[in-house]
C-alpha positions in Angstrom: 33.2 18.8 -27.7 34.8 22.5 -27.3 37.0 23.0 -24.9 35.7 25.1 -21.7 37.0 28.5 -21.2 35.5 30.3 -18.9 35.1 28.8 -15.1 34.0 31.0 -13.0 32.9 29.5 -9.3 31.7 32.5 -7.1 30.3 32.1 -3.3 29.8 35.4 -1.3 27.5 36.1 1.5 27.6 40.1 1.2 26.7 43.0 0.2 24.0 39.4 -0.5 24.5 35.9 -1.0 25.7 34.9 -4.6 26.5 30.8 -5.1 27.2 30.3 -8.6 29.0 27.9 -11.0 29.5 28.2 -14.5 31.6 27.3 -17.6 31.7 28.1 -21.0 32.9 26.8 -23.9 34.5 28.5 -26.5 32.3 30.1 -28.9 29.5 29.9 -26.6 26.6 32.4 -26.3 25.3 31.8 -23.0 22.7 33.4 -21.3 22.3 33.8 -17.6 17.7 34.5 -16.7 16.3 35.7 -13.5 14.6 38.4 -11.9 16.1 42.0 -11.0 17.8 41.1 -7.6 18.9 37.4 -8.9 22.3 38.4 -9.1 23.1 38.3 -12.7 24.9 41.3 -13.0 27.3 40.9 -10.3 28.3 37.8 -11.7 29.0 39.5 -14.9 30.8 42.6 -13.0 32.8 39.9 -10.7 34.1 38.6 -14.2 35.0 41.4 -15.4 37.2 42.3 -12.5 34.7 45.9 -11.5 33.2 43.3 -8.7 35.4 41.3 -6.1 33.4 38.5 -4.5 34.8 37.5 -1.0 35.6 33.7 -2.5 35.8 33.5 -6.4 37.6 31.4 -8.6 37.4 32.5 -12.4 39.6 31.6 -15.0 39.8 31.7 -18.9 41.6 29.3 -20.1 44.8 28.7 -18.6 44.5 32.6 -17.3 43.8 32.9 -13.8 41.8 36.5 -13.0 40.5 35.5 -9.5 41.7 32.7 -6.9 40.7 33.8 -3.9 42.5 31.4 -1.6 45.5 32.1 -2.8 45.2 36.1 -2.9 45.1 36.5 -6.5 43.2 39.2 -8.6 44.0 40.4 -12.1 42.5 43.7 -12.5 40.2 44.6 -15.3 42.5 46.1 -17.4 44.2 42.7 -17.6 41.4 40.7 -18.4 40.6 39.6 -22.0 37.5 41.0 -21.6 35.3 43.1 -23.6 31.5 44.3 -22.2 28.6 46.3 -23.2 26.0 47.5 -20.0 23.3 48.9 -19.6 24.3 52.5 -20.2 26.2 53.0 -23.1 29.0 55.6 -21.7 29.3 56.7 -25.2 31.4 60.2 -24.9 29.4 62.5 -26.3 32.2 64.9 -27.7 32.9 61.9 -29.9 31.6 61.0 -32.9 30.7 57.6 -33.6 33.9 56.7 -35.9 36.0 58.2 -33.0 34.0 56.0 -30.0 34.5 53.1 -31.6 38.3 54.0 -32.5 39.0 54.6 -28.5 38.7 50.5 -28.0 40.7 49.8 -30.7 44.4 48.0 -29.9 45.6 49.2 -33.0 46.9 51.8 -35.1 46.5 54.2 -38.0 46.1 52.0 -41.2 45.3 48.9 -39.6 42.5 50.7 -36.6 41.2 52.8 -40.0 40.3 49.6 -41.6 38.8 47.6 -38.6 36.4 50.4 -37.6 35.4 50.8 -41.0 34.8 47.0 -41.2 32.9 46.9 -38.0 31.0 50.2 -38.8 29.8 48.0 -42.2 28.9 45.4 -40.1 27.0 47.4 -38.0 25.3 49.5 -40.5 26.8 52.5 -39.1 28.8 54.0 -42.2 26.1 56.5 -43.0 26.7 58.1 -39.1 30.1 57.8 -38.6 30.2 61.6 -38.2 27.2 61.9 -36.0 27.8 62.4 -32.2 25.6 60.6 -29.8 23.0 63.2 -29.2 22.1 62.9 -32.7 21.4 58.9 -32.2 18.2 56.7 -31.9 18.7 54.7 -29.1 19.2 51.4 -31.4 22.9 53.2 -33.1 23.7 53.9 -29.8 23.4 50.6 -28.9 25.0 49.3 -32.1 28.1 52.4 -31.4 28.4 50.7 -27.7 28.3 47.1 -29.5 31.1 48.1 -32.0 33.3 49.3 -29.6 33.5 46.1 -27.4 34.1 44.4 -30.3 36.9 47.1 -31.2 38.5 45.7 -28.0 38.9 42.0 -30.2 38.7 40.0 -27.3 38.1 36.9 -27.1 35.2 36.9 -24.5 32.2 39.5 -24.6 29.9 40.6 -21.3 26.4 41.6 -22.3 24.5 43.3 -19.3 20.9 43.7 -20.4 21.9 45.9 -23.1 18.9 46.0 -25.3 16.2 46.4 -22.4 15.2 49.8 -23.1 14.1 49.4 -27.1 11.0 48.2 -28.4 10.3 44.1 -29.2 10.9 44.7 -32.9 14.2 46.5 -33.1 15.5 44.8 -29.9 15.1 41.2 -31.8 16.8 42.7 -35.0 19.4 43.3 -32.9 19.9 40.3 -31.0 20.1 38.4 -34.3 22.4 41.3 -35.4 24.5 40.4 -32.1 24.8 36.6 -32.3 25.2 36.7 -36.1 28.8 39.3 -35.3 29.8 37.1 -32.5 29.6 33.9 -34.6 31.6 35.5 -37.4 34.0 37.2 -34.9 34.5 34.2 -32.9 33.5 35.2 -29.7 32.4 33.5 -26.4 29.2 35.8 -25.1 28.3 35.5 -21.3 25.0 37.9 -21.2 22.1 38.5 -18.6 18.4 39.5 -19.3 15.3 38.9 -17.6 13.5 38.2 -20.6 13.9 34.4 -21.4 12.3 34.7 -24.8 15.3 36.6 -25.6 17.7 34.2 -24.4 16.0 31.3 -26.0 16.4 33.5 -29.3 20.3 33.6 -29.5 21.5 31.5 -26.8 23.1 28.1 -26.4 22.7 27.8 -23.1 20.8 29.3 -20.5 21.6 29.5 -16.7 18.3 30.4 -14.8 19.0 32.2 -11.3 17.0 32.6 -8.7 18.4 34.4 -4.9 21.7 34.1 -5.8 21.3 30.7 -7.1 22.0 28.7 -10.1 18.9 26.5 -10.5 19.4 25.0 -13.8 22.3 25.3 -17.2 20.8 23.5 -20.5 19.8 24.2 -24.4 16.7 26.1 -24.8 15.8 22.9 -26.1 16.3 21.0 -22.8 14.5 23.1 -21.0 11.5 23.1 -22.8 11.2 19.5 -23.2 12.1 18.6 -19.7 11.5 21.1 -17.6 12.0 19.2 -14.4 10.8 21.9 -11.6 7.8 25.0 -11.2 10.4 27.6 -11.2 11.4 26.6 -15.1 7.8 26.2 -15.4 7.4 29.8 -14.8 10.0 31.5 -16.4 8.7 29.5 -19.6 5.9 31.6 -19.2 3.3 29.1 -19.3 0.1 29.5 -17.8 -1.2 26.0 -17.5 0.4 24.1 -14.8 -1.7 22.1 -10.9 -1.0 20.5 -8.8 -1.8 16.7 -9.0 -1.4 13.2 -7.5 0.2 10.8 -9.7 0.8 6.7 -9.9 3.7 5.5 -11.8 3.0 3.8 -14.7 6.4 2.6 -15.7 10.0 4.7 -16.0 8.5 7.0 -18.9 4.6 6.9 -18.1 2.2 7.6 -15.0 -1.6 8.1 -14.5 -2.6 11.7 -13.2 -4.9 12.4 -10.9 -6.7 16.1 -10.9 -10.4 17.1 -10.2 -12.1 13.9 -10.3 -10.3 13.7 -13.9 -7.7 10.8 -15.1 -4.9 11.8 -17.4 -1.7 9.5 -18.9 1.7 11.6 -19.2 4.4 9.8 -21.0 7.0 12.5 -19.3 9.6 11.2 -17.0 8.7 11.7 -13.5 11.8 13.6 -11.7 12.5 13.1 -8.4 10.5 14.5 -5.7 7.5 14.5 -3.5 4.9 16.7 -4.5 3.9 17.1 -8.6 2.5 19.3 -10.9 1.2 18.6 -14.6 2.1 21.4 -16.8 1.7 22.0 -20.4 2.1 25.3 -23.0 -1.1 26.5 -24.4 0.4 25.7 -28.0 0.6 22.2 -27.2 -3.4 21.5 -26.5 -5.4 20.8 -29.5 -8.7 21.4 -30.3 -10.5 18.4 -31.9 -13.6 16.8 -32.7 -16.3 15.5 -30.6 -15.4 11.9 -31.5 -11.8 12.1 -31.0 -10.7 8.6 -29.3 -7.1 9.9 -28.5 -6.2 10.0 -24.9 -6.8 12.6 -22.4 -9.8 14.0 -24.5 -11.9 16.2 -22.8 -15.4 18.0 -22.5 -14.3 22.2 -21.6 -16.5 25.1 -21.7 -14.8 28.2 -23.1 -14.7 31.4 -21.0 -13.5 33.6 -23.0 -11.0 34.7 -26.0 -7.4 36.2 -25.7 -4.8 37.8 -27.1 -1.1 36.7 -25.8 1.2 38.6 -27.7 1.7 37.0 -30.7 -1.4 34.1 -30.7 -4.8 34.6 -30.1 -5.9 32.0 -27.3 -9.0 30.6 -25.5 -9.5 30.3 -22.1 -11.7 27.1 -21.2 -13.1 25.9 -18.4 -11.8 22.1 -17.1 -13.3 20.4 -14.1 -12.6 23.1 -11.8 -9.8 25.2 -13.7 -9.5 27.2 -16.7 -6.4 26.4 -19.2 -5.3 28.2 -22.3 -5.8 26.7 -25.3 -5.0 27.6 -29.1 -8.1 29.2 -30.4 -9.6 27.6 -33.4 -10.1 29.6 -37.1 -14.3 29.3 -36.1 -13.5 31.0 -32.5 -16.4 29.9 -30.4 -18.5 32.1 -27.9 -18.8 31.8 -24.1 -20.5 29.1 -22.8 -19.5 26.9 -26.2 -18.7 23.4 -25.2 -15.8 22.2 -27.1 -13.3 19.4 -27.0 -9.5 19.4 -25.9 -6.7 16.6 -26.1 -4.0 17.4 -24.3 -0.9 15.0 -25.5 0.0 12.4 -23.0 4.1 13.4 -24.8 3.8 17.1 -23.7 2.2 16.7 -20.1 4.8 17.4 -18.3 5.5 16.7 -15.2 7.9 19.1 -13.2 8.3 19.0 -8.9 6.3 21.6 -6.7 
């Protein structure tokens, strides 16, 4: 297990309320997910010392930056910090070899060699002459990247950094980013609103919502066991109603939904009123004398494109779900039938 680094425990009321615990371990990329207004950047900024939070306690390692009960606060200067926000701030009198070399802690032979090592790295050589103006927004980005790595500290702060470029080059770059901080070491605290970014590079992901942490775990934990609507919904998954359930046994209950009867063999977390909810991907489209459970009769609606994946939208009792469209894509009023698997109906709290 790797030791934890980072604990940061903040709880502020104003300028608005902010109640959030988290740790990192070493070598950790971590993301933290919510809407604009969650407070994920003032949880990065109170780390990095630009923020003060009325009661904080953040530490890395056996460094204390913030203990707010006993009046203590490192600035940022002191912090073994490095960060890259949403603007850049590259100086544009600079070129990019002289940008990067500002960060560094070193000097003349030794500072000559890292820049040109990270400017390698970053696929920069060819512009290490070119001043800012002359840059597409991805080598700015990868100029602002360089220089917080320049810093060679031990933790990096990611603030939404690669919001403003397209899908394509944004995911080159997040592999780009996680690949450098692997090979450099790094613990990476970074926010985004975009979750299928954080599952991408992260190891964990903190989803916030109000000020609130509502749930740390793997990508893959979150998936599998999604436990509550609001993970539901950042999932991005369109296929989730409400429902009345009986419990079968510790793994397995019968569902209840528009006259329909459906077995889940999801653990059933605590709490009052449930949901079923299932990804599009996960619904299959079989034959008309399937036999598997939760095999159903649904008219199609229509055809979609999500993205990536071309889906169908099919009528179900009363409600339309996504499902995978098939290679023959029917028309509208088509009957075809669905299975949805009793292992991925999930059941999550309303």
């Amino acid at each position: 297990m790797k030791d934890t680094l980072l604990k940061c425990k903040i709880d502020q009321s104003r300028p608005f309320p902010l109640s959030v615990e988290l740790n990192c371990p070493a070598r950790e990329i971590h993301a933290v997910v919510g809407p604009s207004g969650s407070g994920k950047s003032t949880l990065l900024r109170s780390i990095a010392g630009i923020h003060r939070p009325d009661q904080a306690e953040i530490k890395w390692d056996k460094h204390i930056w913030q203990q707010s009960h006993q009046g203590l606060f490192l600035p940022p200067h002191k912090r073994l910090v490095g960060s890259l926000w949403q603007q850049y701030s590259l100086f544009p009198h600079l070129t990019v070899t002289q940008n990067i070399a500002i960060a560094s802690p070193w000097k003349h032979h030794r500072r000559r060699q890292q820049i040109n090592e990270l400017m390698q790295e970053l696929q920069l050589t060819e512009r290490a002459h070119a001043y800012p103006q002359a840059l597409s927004g991805g080598e700015q980005q990868r100029v602002a990247l360089a220089r917080a790595l320049a810093r060679r500290t031990p933790l990096l702060l990611l603030d939404e950094p690669f919001n403003a470029l397209d899908r394509p080059l944004r995911t080159d770059l997040l592999q780009m980013t996680r690949s450098l901080c692997q090979s450099h070491r790094l613990t990476v605290l970074w926010v985004t609103h975009d979750i299928e970014d954080a599952f991408l590079i992260s190891d964990r992901i903190s989803l916030l919502r109000k000020g609130q942490c509502m749930r740390t775990d793997s990508p893959e934990e979150l998936v599998r066991h999604p436990h509550d609507l609001y993970v539901i919904k950042q999932l991005g998954w369109q296929n989730y109603y409400e429902c009345e359930i009986e419990r079968i046994d510790h793994h397995s209950q019968k569902i209840f939904w528009q006259g329909l009867e459906l077995i889940s063999h999801c653990p059933l977390p605590d709490g009052y009123r449930f949901v079923w909810a299932t990804p599009a991907s996960a619904i299959q489209v079989v034959k008309s004398d399937c036999a598997k459970l939760n095999t159903f009769k649904a008219t199609v609606v229509c055809s979609e494109i999500h993205a990536r994946e071309k889906l169908l939208r099919v009528r179900l009792g009363e409600s339309e779900l996504l499902v995978p469209a098939p290679w023959s894509c029917p028309t509208p009023g088509e009957i075809l039938h669905i299975h949805l698997p009793p292992e991925q109906l999930y059941m999550v709290v309303y």
